[in-house]
C-alpha positions as CSV (number, residue, x, y, z in Angstrom):
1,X,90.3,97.0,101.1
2,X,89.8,94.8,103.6
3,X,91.9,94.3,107.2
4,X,92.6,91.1,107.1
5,X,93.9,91.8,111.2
6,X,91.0,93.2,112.2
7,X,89.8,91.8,115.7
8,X,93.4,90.2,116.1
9,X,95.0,91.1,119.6
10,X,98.4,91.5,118.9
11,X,101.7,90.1,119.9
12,X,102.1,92.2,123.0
13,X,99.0,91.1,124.6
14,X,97.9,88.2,125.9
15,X,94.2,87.9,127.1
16,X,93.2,84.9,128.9
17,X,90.4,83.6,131.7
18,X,90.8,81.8,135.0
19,X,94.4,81.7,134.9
20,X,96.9,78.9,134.3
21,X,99.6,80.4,132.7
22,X,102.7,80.6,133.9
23,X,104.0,84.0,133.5
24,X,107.7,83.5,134.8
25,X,109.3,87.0,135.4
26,X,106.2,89.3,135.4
27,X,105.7,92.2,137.5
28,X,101.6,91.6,139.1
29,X,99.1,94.1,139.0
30,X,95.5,93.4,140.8
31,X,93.2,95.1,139.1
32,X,91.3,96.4,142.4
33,X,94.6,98.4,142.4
34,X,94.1,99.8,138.7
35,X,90.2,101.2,138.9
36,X,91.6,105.0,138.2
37,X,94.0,106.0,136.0
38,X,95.4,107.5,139.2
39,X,95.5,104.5,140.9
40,X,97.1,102.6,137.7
41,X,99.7,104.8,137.8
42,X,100.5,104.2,141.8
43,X,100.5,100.8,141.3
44,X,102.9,100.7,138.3
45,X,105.2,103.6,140.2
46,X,105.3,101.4,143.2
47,X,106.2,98.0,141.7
48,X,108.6,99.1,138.7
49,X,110.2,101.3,141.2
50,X,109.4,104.2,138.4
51,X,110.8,107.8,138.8
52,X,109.2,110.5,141.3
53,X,108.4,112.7,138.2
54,X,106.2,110.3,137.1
55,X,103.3,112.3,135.9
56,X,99.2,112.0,135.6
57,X,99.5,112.0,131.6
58,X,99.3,109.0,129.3
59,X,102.5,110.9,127.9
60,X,104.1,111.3,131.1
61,X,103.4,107.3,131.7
62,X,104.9,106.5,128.3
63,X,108.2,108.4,129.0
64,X,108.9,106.3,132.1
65,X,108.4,103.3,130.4
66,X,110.3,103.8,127.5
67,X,113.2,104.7,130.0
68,X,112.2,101.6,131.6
69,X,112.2,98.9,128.6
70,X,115.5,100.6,127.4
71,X,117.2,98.4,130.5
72,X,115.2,95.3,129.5
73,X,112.4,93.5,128.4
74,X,108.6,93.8,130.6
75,X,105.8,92.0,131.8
76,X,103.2,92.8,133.3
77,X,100.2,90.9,134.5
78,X,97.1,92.3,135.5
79,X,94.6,89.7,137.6
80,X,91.3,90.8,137.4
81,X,91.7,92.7,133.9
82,X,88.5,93.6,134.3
83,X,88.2,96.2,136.7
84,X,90.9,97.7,135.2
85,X,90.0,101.5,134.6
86,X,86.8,100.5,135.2
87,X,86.2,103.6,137.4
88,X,87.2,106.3,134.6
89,X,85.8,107.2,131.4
90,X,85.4,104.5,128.7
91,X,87.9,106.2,126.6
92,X,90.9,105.4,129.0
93,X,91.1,101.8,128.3
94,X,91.9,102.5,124.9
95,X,94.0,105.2,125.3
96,X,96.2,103.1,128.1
97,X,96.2,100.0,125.1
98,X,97.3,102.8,122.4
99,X,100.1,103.9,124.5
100,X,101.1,100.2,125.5
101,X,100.7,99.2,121.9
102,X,103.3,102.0,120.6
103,X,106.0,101.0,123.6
104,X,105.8,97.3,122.2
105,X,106.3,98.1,118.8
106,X,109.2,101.1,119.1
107,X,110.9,100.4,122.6
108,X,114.3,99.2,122.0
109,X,113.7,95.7,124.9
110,X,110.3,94.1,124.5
111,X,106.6,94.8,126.5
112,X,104.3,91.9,127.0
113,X,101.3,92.4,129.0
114,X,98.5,90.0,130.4
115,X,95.4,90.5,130.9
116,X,93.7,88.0,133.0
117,X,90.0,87.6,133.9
118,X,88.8,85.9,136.6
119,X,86.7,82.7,134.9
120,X,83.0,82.6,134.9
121,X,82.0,80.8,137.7
């Protein structure tokens, strides 16, 4: 059988280079800020305004924000996507997209998140 969505980003995400797109609404992560898993954390605890019991899990980071998205919808832009969790294992990346992924499709107020990569110069 073949996946005829295979290589497809989905709905949720939005990948893009160099900018340009209006994002009205969205809460800005800089990637420099998101290098550790850690530091990804901090930065979403500090500008959602997320719970102390925020913990260092992928779980614990789920539970927050499904309490957050059942208040409202979410964006959240990341500029320079690329070093984000750049300084962790490769596997973190993906399991930070897997978590995202199942937010977007089960919380009850939608999650859209951007990527955006510095253009080539």
């Amino acid at each position: 059988m073949v996946d005829e969505h295979a290589g497809r980003v989905p709905d949720w995400l939005i990948v893009r280079h160099g900018g340009g797109l209006d994002v009205p609404g969205a809460v800005v992560l800089a990637g420099a800020m998101t290098r550790t898993r850690a530091d990804l954390f901090a930065a979403l605890a500090a500008v959602l305004a997320l719970p102390a019991y925020l913990g260092d899990t992928w779980d614990s980071l789920s539970d927050v924000l499904r309490d957050r998205l059942d208040a409202g919808p979410l964006t959240v832009l990341i500029t320079d996507a690329g070093q984000l969790l750049v300084d962790e294992r490769s596997d973190q990346r993906g399991l930070l997209l897997a978590v995202l992924g199942d937010l977007a499709t089960s919380a009850p107020h939608p999650l859209r998140i951007v990527l955006d990569e510095a253009a080539p110069s």
